[in-house]
N, C-alpha and C positions, 0 to 999 in steps of 0.2 A: 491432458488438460493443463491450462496453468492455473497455475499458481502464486500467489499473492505472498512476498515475504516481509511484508510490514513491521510485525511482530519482534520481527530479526534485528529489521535498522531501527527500529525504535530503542530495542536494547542496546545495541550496537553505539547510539548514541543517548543513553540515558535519558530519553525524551518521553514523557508519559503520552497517551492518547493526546488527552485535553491540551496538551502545551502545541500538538504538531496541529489540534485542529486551530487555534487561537493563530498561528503560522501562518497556516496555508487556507484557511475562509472558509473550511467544508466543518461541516455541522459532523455533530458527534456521531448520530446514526449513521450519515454516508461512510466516514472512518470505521466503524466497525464493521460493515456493509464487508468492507474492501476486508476488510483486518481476519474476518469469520468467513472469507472464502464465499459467501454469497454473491458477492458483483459480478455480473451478467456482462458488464461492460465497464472501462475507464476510458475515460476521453484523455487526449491526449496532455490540454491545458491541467486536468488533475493530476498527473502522471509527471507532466511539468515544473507543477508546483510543489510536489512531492521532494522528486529531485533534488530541487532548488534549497527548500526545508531542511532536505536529511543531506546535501549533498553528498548523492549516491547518483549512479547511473543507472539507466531504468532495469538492466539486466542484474542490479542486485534486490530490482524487488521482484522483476517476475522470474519464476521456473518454467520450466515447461515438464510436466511428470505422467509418465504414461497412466493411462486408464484401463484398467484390466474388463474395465466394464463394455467396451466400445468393442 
């Protein structure tokens, strides 16, 4: 499965939720959506913007981590 390391760059760069949503234009639930491993999906323009926000490269927000359940 992947995985979502939001949490990580967020500490990473002292940035609270609300300041990266106020950044990047995504409302608080979609941010936590992403943040609580929920998200079904990220387009690519979010994932973009994220980026851009935490200047980070997408491979430090996704993992990819086995699933003992599959």
């Amino acid at each position: 499965m992947i995985v979502i390391n939001l949490d990580v760059m967020l500490a990473k760069r002292k940035m609270t939720l609300t300041e990266l949503s106020k950044k990047v234009g995504l409302t608080m639930a979609n941010l936590s959506i992403l943040k609580n491993g929920k998200a079904r999906a990220v387009r690519f323009s979010t994932l973009t913007a994220l980026c851009r926000v935490l200047q980070c490269q997408p491979g430090d927000l996704l993992a990819y981590q086995e699933n003992r359940e599959e």
